[in-house]
C-alpha positions as a Python dict, from the first residue, in 0.01 Angstrom:
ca = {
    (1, 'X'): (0, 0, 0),
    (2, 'X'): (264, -297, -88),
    (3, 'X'): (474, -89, -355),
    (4, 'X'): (758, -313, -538),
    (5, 'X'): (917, -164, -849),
    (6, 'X'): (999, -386, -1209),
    (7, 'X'): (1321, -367, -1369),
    (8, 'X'): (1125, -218, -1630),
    (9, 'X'): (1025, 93, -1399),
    (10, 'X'): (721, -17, -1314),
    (11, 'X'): (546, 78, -975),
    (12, 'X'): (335, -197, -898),
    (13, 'X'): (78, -38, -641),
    (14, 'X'): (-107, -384, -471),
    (15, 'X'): (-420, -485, -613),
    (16, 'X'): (-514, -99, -759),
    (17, 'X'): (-265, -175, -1098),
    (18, 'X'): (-12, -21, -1249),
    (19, 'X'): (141, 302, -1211),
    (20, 'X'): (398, 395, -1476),
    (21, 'X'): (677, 673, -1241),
    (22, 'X'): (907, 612, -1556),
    (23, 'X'): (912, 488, -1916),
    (24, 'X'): (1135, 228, -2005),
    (25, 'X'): (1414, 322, -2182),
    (26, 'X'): (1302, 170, -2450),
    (27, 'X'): (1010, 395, -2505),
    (28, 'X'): (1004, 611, -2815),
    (29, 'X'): (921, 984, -2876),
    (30, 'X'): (574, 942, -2948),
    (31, 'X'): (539, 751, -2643),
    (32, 'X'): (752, 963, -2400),
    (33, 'X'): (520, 1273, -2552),
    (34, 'X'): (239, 1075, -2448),
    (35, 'X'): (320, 969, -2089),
    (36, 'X'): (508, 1364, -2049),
    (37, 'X'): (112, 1465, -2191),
    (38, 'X'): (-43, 1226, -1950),
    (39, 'X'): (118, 1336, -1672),
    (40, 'X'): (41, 1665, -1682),
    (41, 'X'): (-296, 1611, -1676),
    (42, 'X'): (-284, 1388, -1384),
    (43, 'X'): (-81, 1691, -1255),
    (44, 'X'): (-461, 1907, -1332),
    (45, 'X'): (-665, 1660, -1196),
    (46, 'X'): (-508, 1673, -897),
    (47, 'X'): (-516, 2049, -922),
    (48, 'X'): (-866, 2087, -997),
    (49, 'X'): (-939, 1833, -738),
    (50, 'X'): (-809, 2038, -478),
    (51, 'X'): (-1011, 2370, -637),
    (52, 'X'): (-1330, 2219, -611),
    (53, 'X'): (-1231, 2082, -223),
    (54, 'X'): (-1192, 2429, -154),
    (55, 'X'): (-1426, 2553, -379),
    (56, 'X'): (-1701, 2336, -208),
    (57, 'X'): (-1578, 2429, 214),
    (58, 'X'): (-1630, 2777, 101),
    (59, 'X'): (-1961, 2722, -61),
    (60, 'X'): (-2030, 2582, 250),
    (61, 'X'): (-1904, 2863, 476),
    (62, 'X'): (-2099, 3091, 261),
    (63, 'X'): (-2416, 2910, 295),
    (64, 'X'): (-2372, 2917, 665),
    (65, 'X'): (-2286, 3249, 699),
    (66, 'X'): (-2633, 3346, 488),
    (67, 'X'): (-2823, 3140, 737),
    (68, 'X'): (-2680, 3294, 1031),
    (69, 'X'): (-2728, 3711, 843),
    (70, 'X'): (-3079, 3558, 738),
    (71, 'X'): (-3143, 3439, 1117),
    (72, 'X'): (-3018, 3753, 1258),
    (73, 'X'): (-3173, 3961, 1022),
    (74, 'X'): (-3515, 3826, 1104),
    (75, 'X'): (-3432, 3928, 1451),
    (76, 'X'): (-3371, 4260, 1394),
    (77, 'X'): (-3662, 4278, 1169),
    (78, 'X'): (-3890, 4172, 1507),
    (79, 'X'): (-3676, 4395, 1730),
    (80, 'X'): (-3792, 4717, 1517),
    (81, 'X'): (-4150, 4549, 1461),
    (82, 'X'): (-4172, 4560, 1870),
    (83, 'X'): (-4037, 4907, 1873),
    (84, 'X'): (-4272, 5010, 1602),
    (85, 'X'): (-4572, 4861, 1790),
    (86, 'X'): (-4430, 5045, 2130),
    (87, 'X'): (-4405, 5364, 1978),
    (88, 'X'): (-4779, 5344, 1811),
    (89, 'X'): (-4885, 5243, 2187),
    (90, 'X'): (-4737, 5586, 2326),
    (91, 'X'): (-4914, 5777, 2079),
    (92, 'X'): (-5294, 5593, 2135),
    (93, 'X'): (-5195, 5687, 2486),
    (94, 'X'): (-5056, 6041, 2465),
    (95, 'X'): (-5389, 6070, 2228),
    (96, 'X'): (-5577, 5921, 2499),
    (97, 'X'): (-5414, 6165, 2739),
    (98, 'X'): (-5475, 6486, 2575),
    (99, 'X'): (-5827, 6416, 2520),
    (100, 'X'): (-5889, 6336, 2855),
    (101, 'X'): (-5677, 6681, 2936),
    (102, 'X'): (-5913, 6873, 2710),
    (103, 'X'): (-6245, 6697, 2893),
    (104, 'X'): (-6104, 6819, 3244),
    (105, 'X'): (-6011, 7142, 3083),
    (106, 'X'): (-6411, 7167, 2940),
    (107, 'X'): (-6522, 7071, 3276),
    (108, 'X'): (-6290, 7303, 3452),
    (109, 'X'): (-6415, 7620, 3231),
    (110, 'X'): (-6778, 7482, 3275),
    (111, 'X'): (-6716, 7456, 3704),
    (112, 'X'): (-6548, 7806, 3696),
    (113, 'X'): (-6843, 7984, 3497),
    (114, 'X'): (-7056, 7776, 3751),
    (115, 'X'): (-6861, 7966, 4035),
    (116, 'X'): (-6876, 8297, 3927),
    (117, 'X'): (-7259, 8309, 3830),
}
């Protein structure tokens, strides 16, 4: 920016205006209240500017980081799903297992009271 000051103390900041750094010394109370009142808000603008900056990145990082637990939550929820559907497989099979046991064991007691007629 072309800056050039006025004798008046005027910053002159190119084709964006005027921006008053000091009153003239001219300037009464009331107005010397009102540029000291003015300032101070420019001061909490700038302030709150910054706050909601930061305020918004970490809304950000938060929304990220609930995709990413959401995402890897879903993939732990299919891990256990897959070991829930393994174990029920075992069991059908040790089911299967025994019952076959207990036909061999019929046939077995059936073959040995065959034998020893």
């Amino acid at each position: 920016l072309n800056t050039m000051e006025d004798p008046l103390g005027v910053e002159l900041n190119g084709e964006d205006g005027v921006e008053f750094n000091d009153l003239p010394d001219f300037a009464n109370a009331r107005n010397k209240e009102l540029h000291a009142a003015l300032r101070a808000m420019e001061q909490e603008v700038v302030q709150l500017n910054a706050e909601y900056a930061d305020t918004t990145e970490r809304t950000q990082t938060m929304k990220e980081h609930l995709a990413n637990v959401q995402k890897e939550a879903g993939t732990t929820q299919q891990l256990v799903d897959a070991r829930v559907h393994e174990i029920e497989t075992e069991d059908h099979l040790k089911q299967l297992a025994e019952r076959e046991r207990g036909r061999f064991m019929a046939e077995l007691k059936k073959h040995s009271a065959e034998v020893s007629e």
